[in-house]
NUNU-900799 format. One record per residue (C-alpha): residue in one letter; chain; x, y, z; residue number from 1. Coordinates in nm, 4 decimals, decimal comma. Example, Ala and Ser with C-alpha at 12.3 -4.5 7.8 and 13.67 -1.06 7.14 Angstrom:
res:chain:east:north:up:n
A:A:1,2300:-0,4500:0,7800:1
S:A:1,3670:-0,1060:0,7140:2
END
This chain:
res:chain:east:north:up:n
X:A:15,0668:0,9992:21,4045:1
X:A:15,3916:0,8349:21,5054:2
X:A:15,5537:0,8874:21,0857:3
X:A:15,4398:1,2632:21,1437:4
X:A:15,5890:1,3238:21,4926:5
X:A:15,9395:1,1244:21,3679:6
X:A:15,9692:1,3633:21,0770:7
X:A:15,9103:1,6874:21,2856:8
X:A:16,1958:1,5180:21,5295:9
X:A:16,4362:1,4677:21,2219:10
X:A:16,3312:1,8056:21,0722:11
X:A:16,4096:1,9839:21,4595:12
X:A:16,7406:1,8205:21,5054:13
X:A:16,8623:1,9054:21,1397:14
X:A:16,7057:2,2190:21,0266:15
X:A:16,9743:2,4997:20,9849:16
X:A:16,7628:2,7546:21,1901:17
X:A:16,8892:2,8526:21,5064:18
X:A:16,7201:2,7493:21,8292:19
X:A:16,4624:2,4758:21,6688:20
X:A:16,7284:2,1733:21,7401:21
X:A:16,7984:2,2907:22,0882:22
X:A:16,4097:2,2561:22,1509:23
X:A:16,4765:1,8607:22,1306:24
X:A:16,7980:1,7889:22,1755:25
X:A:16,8296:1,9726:22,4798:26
X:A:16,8988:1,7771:22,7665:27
X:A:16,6261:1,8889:23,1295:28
X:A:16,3660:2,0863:23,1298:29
X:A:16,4890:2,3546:23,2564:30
X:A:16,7310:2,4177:22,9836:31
X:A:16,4391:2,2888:22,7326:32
X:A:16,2274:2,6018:22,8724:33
X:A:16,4782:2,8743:22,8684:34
X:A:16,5130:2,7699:22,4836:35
X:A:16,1811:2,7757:22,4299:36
X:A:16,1290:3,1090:22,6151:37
X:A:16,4184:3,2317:22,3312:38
X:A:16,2777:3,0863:22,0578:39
X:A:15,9172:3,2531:22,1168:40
X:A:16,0838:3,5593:22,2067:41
X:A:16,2809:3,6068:21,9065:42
X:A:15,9729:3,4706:21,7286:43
X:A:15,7654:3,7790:21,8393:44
X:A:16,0352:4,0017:21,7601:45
X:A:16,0105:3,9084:21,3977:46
X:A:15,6398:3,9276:21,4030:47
X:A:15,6725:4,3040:21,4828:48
X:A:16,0254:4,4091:21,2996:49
X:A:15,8334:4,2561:20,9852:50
X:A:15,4878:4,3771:21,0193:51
X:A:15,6540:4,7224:21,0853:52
X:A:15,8568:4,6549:20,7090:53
X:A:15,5127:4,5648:20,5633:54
X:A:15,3396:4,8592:20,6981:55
X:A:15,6313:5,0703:20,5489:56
X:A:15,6721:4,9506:20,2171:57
X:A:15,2941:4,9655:20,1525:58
X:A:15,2899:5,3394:20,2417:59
X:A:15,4766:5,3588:19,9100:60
X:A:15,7143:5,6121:20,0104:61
X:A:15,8624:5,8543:19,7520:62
X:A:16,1885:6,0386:19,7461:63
X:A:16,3468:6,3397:19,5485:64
X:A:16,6351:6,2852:19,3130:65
X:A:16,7832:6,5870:19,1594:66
X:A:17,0071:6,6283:18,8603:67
X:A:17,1188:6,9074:18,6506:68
X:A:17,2229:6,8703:18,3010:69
X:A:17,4356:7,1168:18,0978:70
X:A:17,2545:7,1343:17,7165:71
X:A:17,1328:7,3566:17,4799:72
X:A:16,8297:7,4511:17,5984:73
X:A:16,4885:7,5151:17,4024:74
X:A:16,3650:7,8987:17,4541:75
X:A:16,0431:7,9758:17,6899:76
X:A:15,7154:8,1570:17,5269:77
X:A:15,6831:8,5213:17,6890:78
X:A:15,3589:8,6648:17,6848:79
X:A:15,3089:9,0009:17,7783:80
X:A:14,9983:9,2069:17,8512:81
X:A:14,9864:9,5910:17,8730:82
X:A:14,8061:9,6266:18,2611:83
X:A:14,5483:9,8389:18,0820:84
X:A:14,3284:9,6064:17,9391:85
X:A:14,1739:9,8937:17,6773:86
X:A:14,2348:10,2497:17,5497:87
X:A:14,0835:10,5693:17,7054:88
X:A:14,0059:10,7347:17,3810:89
X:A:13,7853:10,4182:17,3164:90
X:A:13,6184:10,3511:17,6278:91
X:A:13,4341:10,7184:17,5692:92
X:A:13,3043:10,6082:17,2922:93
X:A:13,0976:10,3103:17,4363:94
X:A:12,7505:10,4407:17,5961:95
X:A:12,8039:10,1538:17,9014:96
X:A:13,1934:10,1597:17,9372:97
X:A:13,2185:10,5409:18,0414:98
X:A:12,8903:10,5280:18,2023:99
X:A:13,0810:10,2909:18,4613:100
X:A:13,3666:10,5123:18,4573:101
X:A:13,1396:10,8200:18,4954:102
X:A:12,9875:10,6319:18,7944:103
X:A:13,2733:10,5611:18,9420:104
X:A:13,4123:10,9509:18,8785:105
X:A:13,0669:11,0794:19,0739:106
X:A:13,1400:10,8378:19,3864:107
X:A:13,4796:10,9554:19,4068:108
X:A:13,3640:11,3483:19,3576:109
X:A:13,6017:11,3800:19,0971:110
X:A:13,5726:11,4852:18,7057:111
X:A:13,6506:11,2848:18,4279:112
X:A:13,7491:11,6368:18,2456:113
X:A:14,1278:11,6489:18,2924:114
X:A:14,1659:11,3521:18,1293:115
X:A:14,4106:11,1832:18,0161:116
X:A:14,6092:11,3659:18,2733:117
X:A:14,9906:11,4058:18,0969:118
X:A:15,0876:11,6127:18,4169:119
X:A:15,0654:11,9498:18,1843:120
X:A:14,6787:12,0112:18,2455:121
X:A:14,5315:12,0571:18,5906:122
X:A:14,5023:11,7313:18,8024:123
X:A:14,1686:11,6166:18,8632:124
X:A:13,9692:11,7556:19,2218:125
X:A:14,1832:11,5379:19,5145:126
X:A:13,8227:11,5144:19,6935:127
X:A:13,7402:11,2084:19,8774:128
X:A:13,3929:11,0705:19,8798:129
X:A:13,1316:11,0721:20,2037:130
X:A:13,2788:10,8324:20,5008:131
X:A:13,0531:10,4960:20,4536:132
X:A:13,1223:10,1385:20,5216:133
X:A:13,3912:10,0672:20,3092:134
X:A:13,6970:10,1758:20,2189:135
X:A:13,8401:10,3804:19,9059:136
X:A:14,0512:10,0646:19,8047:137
X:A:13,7447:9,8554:19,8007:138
X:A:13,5097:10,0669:19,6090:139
X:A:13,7745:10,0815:19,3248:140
X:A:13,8324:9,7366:19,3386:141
X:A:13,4617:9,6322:19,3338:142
X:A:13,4192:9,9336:19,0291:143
X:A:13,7314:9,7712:18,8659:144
X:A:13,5463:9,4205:18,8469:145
X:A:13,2563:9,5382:18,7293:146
X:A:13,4476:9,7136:18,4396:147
X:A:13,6670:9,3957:18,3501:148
X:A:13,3171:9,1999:18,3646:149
X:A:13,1247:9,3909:18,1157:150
X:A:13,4055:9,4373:17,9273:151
X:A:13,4280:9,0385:17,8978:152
X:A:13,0742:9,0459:17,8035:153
X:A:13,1021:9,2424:17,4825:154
X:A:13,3217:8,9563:17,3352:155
X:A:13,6972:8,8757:17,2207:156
X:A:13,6022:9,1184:16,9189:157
X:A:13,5425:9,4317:17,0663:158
X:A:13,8133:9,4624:17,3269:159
X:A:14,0371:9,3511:17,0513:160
X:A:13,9173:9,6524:16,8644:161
X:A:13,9689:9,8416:17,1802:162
X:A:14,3025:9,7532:17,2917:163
X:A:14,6402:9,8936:17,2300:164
X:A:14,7910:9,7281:16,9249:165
X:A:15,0996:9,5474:16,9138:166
X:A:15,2461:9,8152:16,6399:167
X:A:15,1661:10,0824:16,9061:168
X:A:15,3436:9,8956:17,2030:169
X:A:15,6403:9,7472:17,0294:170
X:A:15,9010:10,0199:16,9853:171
X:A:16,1823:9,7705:16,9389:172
X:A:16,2477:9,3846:16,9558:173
X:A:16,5699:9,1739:16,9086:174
X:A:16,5494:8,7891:16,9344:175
X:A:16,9115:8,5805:16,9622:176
X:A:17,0780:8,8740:16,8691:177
X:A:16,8731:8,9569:16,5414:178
X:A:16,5705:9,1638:16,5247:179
X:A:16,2429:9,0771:16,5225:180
X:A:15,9272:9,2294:16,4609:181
X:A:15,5358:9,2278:16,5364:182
X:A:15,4830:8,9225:16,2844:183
X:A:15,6987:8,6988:16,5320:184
X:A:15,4089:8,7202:16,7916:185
X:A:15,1043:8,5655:16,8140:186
X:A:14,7566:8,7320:16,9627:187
X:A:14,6083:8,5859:17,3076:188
X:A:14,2783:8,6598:17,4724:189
X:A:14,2726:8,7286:17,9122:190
X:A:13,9605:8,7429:18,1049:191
X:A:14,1648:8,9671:18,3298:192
X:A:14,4218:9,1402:18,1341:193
X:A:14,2510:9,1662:17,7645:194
X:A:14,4334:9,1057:17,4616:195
X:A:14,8042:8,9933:17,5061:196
X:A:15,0806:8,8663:17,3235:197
X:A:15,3005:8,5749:17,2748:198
X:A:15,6450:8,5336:17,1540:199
X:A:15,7870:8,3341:17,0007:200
X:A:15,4760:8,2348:16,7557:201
X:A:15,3942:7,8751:16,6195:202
X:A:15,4389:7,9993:16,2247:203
X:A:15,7830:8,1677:16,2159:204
X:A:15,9296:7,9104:16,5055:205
X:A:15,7083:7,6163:16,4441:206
X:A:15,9721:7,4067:16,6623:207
X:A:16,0944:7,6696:16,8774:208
X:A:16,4260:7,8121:16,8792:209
X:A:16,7143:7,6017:17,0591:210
X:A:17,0178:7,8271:17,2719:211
X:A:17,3359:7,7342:17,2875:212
X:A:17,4715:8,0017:17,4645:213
X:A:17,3764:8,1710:17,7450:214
X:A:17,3640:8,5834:17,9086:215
X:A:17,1426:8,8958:17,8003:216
X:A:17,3332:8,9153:17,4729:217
X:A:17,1754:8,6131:17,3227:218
X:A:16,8129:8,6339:17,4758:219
X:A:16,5364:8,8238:17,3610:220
X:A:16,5028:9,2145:17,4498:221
X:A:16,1867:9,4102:17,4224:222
X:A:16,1576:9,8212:17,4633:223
X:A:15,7735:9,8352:17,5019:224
X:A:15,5491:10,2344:17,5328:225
X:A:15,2752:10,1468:17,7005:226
X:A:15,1205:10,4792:17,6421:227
X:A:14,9648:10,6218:17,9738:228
X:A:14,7523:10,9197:17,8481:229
X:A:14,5705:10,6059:17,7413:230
X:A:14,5232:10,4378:18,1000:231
X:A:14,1361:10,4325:18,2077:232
X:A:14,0865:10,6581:18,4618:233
X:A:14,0800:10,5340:18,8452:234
X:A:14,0758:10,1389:18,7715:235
X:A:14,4493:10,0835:18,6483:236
X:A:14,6540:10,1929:18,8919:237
X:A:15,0042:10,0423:18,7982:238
X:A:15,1798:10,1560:18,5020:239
X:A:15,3778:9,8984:18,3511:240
X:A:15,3134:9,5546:18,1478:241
X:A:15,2400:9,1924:18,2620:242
X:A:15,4914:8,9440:18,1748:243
X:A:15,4683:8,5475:18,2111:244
X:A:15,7504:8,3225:18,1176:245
X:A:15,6368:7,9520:18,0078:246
X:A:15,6853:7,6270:17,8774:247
X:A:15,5813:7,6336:17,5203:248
X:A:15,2468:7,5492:17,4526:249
X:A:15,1505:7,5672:17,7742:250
X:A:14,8880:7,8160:17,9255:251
X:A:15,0538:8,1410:18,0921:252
X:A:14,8381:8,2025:18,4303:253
X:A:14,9052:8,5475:18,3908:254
X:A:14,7036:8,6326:18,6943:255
X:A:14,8183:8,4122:18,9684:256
X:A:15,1941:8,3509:18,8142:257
X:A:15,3065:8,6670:18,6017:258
X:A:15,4437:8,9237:18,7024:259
X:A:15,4267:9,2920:18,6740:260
X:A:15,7057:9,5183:18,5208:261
X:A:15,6954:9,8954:18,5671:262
X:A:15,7359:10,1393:18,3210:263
X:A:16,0548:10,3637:18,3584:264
X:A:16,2719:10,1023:18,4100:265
X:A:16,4499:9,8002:18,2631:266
X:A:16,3650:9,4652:18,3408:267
X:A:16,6360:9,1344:18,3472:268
X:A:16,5477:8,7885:18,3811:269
X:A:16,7467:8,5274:18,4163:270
X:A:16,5974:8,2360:18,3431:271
X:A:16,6576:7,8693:18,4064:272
X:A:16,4317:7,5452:18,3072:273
X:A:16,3140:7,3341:18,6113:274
X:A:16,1126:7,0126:18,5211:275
X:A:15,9336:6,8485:18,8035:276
X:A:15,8479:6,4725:18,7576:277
X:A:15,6175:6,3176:19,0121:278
X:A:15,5161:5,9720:19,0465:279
X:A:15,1045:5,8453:19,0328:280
X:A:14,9223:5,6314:19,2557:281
X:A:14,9493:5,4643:19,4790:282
X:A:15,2934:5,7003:19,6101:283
X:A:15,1346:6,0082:19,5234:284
X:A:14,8899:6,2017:19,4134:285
X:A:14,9212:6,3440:19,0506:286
X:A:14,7576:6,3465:18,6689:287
X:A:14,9124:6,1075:18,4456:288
X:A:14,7538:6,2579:18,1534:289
X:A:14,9000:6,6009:18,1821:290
X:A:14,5803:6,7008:18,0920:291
X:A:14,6667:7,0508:18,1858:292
X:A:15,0509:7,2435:18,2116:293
X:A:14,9902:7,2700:18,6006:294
X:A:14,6710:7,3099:18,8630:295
X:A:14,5757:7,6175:18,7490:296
X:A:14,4760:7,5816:18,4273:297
X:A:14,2434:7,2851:18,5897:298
X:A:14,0868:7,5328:18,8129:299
X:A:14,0183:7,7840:18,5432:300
X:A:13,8891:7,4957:18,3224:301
X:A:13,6486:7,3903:18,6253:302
X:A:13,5331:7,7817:18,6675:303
X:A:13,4015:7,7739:18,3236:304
X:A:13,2233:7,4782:18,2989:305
X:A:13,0369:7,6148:18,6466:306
X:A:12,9605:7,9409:18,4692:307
X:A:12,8367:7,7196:18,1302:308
X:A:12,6295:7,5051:18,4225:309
X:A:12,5040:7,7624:18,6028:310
X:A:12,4432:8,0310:18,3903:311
X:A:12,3323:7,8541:18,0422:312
X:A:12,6511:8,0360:17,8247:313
X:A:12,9848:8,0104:17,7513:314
X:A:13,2737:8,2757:17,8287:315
X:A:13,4813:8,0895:17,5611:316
X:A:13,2480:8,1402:17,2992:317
X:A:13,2758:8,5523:17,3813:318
X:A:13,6397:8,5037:17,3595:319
X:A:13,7385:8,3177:17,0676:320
X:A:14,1466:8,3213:17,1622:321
X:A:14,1274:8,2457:17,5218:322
X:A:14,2412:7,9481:17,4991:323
X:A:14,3423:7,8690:17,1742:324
X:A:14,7363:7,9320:17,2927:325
X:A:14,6911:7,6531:17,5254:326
X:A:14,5420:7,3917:17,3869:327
X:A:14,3061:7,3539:17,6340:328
X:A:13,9433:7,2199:17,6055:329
X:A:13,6682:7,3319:17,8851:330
X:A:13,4550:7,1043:17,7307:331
X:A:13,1514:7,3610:17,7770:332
X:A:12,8294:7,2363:17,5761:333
X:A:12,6791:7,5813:17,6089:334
X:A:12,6814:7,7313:17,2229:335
X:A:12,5353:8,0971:17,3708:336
X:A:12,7852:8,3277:17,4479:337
X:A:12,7571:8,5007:17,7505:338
X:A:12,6516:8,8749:17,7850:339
X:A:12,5691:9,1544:18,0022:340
X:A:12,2859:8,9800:18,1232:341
X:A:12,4907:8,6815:18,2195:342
X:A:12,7123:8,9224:18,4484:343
X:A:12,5045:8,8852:18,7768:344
X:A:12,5019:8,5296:18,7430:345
X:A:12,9077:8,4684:18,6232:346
X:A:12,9691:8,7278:18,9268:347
X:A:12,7669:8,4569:19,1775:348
X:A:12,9737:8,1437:19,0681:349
X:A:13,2491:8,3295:19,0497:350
X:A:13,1999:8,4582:19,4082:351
X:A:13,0815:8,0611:19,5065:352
X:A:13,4211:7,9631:19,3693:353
X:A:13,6428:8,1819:19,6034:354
X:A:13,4377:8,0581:19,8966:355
X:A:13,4928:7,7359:19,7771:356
X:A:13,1466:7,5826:19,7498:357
X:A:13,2486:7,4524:19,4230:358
X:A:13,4866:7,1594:19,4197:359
X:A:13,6842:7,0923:19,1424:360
X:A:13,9176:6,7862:19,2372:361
X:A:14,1793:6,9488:19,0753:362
X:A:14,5247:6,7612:19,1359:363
X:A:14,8835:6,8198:19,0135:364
X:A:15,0274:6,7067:18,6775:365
X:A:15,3134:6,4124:18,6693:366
X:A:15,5312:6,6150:18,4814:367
X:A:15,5391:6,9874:18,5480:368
X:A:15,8048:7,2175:18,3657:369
X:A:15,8753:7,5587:18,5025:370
X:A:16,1537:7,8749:18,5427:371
X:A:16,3596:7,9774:18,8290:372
X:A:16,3931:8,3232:18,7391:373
X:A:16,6679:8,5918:18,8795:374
X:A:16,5408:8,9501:18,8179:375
X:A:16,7431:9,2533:18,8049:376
X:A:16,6301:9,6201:18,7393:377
X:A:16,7849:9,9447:18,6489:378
X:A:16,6146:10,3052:18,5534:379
X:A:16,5181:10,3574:18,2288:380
X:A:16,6183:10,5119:17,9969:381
X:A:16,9835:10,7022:18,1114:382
X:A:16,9487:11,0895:18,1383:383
X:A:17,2757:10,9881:17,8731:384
X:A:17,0879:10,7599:17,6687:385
X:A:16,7316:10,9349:17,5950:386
X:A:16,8580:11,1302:17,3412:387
X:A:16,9459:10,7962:17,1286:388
X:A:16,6073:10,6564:17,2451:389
X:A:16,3915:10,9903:17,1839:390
X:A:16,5408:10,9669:16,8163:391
X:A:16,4004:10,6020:16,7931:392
X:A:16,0590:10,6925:16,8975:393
X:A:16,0089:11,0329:16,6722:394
X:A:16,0879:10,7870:16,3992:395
X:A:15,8507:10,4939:16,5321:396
X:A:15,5518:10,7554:16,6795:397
X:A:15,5317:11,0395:16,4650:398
X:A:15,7819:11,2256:16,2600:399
X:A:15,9680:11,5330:16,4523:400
X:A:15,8046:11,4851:16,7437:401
X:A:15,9961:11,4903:17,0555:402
X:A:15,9884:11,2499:17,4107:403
X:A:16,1124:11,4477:17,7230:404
X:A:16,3397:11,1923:17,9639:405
X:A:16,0155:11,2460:18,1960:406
X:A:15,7727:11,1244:17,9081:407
X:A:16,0161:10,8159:17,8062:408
X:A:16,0337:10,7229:18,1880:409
X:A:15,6470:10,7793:18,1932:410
X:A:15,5879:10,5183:17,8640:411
X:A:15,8748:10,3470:17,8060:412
X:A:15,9813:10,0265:17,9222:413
X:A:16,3039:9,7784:17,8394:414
X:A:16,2527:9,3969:17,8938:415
X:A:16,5408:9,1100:17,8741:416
X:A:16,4874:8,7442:17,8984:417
X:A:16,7772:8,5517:17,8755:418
X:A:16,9104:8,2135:18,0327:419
X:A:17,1224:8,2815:18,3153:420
X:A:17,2970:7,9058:18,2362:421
X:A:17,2348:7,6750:17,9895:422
X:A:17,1699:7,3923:18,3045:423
X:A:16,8454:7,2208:18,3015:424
X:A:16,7509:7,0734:18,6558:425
X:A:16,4917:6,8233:18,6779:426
X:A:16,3555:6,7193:18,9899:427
X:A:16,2295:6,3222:19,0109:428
X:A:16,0679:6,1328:19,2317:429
X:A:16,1568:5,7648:19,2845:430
X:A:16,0216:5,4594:19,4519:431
X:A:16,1791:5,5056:19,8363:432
X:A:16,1084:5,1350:19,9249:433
X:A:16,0906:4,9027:19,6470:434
X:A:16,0094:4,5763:19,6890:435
X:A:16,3500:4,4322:19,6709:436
X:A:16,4511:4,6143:19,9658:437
X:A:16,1405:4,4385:20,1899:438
X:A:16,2421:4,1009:20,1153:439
X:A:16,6241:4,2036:20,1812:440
X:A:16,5038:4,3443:20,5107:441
X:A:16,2730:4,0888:20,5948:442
X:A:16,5592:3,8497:20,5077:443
X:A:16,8078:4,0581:20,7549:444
X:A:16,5729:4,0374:21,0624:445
X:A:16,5103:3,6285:21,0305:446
X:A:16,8910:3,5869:21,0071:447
X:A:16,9385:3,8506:21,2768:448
X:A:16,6955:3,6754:21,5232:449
X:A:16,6556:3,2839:21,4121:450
X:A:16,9622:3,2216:21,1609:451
X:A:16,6667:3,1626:20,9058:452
X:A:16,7975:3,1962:20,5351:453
X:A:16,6524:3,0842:20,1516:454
X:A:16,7740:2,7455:20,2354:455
X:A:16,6140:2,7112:20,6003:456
X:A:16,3012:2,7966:20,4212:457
X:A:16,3544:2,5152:20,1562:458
X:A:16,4143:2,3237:20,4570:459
X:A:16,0500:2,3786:20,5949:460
X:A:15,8882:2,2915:20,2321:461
X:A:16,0851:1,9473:20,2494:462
X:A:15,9662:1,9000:20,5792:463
X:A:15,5904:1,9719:20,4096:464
X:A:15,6867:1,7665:20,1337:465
X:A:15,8080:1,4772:20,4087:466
X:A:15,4505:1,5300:20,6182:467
X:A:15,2280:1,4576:20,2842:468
X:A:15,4300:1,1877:20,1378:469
X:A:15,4638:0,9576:20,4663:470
X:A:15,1009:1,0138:20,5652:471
X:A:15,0061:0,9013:20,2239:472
X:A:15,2339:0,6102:20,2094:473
X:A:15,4142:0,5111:20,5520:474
X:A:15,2267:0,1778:20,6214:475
X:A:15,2586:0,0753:20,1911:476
X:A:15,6226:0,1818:20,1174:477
X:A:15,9616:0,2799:20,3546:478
X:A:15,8952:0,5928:20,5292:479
X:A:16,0852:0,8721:20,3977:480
X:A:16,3810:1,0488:20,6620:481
X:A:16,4550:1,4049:20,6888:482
X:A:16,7741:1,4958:20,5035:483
X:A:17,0909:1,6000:20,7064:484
X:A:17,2803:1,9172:20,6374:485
X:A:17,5999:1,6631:20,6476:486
END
């Protein structure tokens, strides 16, 4: 239409973009082709600089920002687990327990007699059982299972009634510089490590206990006898306590994350808070509901509603505390607990789960808060300090009765957590490529290879405005012209 084809002429010889105008007012062909040949060109190169920009920003790329912040800062929970889950003396007195034991004893030709072994009374027969497929390691790893397995089965109850108390194991405890006492803890079930303990507890400290200073002298400091004569025979075989340092109210993943403090020797940790913050779908990956303090208390949560699927019980019923520290939920519907008959069947979906047959989906919280920690260690107690510490522990044990330095190095144990700074370092993530940024980089590449800016492109819907109106109403009314930029 002749209107149409005059208002793309006007529009071509006024538009602000570079390289349109020369199209037509170009004078030969020749000169009219090279212009086109630059036009397309830089045309195509826009095409792919832009589609590249697209491409980008919808990969929704994150990046790390990290800050540290000087504050007072609110103290951790510790829990702490003696590595022997029970007591010797009790274990004899259960008919299955020390039938296990005695089983294991006979495979290793050895004699249950000499103990507890306190080094005074003959060690037991250093035999070594009949060459056979498997090693020494394994069998008393495979016995040691076993023994943690049945022990689960008799329920929260009993291997609380087994189990060291905390009166026995606390010899001394000092909290911010004042002393504290077995009242300020508060009793946790294990599946692997029995009963353990938490400090500080919800009653005395119902919102925590806020530092403002920071170093060994204002932290909390544990001396701990973890009693050896009491160890089970063959299936512990590190002296020493279990210690996890946590956000509180969050579980402690003693297994995978704590870690394991000898006895004879005294422990610093430095601690200092680290809070990861993630960002959700669609630039990452990660559970918005925090659901759970990190993975792995998602991945023992999906273990135990396979063992309430497969096996018709729950563990959680057995052992009433095992989560009740965390405030976690397996949402098992099972209301039997399970028993020794359950063990062959927890032992296959447990064994199903390490091959990893079962799938949990598992993924990362959005906000994760953790510890760098900076450990130190020392022996324990001085050949200069014992006597002070022997006195403490005739007046804690038993009245007159005296600790060698080999017996204190044997039982005794000194823990410090403290924060090594009172800097809190969060790591974020942020939005890489946010939208603002595409259009400001889509903007740069029409400039860069047309001169095309907000006003060219206002240009182009007055040109659409121009087509519509003149092919409604050139032949009625005067034909509307193309604006000039003068």
């Amino acid at each position: 239409m002749p209107v149409i084809k005059t208002t793309l002429k006007e529009f071509a010889e006024n538009t602000s973009a570079h390289g349109v105008n020369k199209l037509v007012t170009s004078k030969g062909w020749f000169i009219k082709l090279i212009w086109l040949v630059l036009f397309l060109g830089a045309s195509s190169m826009i095409v792919y600089q832009v589609s590249r920009l697209v491409v980008n920003y919808l990969r929704r790329p994150a990046t790390a920002k990290t800050t540290v912040v000087n504050k007072p800062l609110l103290f951790p929970s510790v829990t702490i687990c003696n590595l022997n889950p029970v007591r010797y003396s009790k274990v004899k007195t259960d008919p299955a327990l020390i039938e296990l034991v005695g089983n294991l004893a006979k495979k290793m030709n050895m004699s249950l007699d000499a103990f507890p072994y306190d080094g005074t009374n003959e060690p037991p027969d250093p035999t070594y059982p009949e060459p056979a497929n498997t090693t020494v390691e394994q069998i008393l790893e495979e016995y040691s299972a076993d023994f943690l397995m049945q022990l689960n089965a008799a329920g929260e109850k009993i291997v609380k009634s087994y189990s060291q108390k905390l009166e026995s194991l606390l010899v001394s405890c000092s909290f911010a510089g004042k002393p504290c006492s077995a009242d300020d803890f508060t009793t946790i079930s294990n599946f692997d490590y029995g009963i353990c303990y938490q400090f500080p507890n919800a009653t005395n400290f119902p919102n925590g206990v806020l530092f403002h200073n920071a170093g060994p002298l204002f932290g909390f400091r544990l001396v701990l006898n973890i009693d050896q004569n009491e160890y089970i025979p063959f299936l512990t075989p590190g002296a020493g306590i279990r210690v996890r340092i946590h956000e509180i109210n969050s579980s402690a993943n003693l297994l995978e994350q704590g870690h394991s403090i000898p006895a004879g020797f005294e422990t610093s940790i430095g601690v200092r808070p680290v809070v990861t913050v993630n960002l959700p779908a669609p630039f990452g990956t990660c559970d918005e509901t925090n659901a759970f303090s990190d993975i792995l208390g998602c991945q023992r949560d999906c273990l135990e509603s396979a063992i309430t699927r497969k096996c018709q019980c729950s563990r959680l019923i057995s052992w009433e505390l095992a989560f009740e520290a965390n405030g976690e939920d397996s949402g098992s519907q099972s209301n039997q607990p399970c028993e020794k008959q359950h063990i062959g069947c927890i032992k296959e979906v447990i064994k199903r789960n390490q091959e990893g047959i079962i799938v949990c989906g598992c993924i990362h919280p959005c906000r994760k808060h953790t510890y760098e920690m900076k450990t130190s260690m020392t022996r324990y107690p001085s050949t200069h300090y014992d006597p002070a510490l022997r006195y403490t522990l005739s007046q804690w044990i038993d009245q007159g009765k005296i600790y060698s330095v080999e017996e204190s190095r044997k039982n005794i144990l000194s823990l410090k957590v403290y924060f090594s700074d009172l800097e809190e370092k969060t790591i974020e993530e942020e939005e890489a490529y946010p939208f603002e940024n595409l259009l400001s980089d889509i903007g740069g590449q029409l400039g860069l290879w047309l001169g095309i800016s907000v006003f060219s492109v206002c240009e182009v819907v007055e040109l659409l405005y121009l087509i519509i109106h003149n092919s409604l109403r050139g032949k009625k009314t005067q034909v509307l012209a193309f604006s000039s930029p003068e």
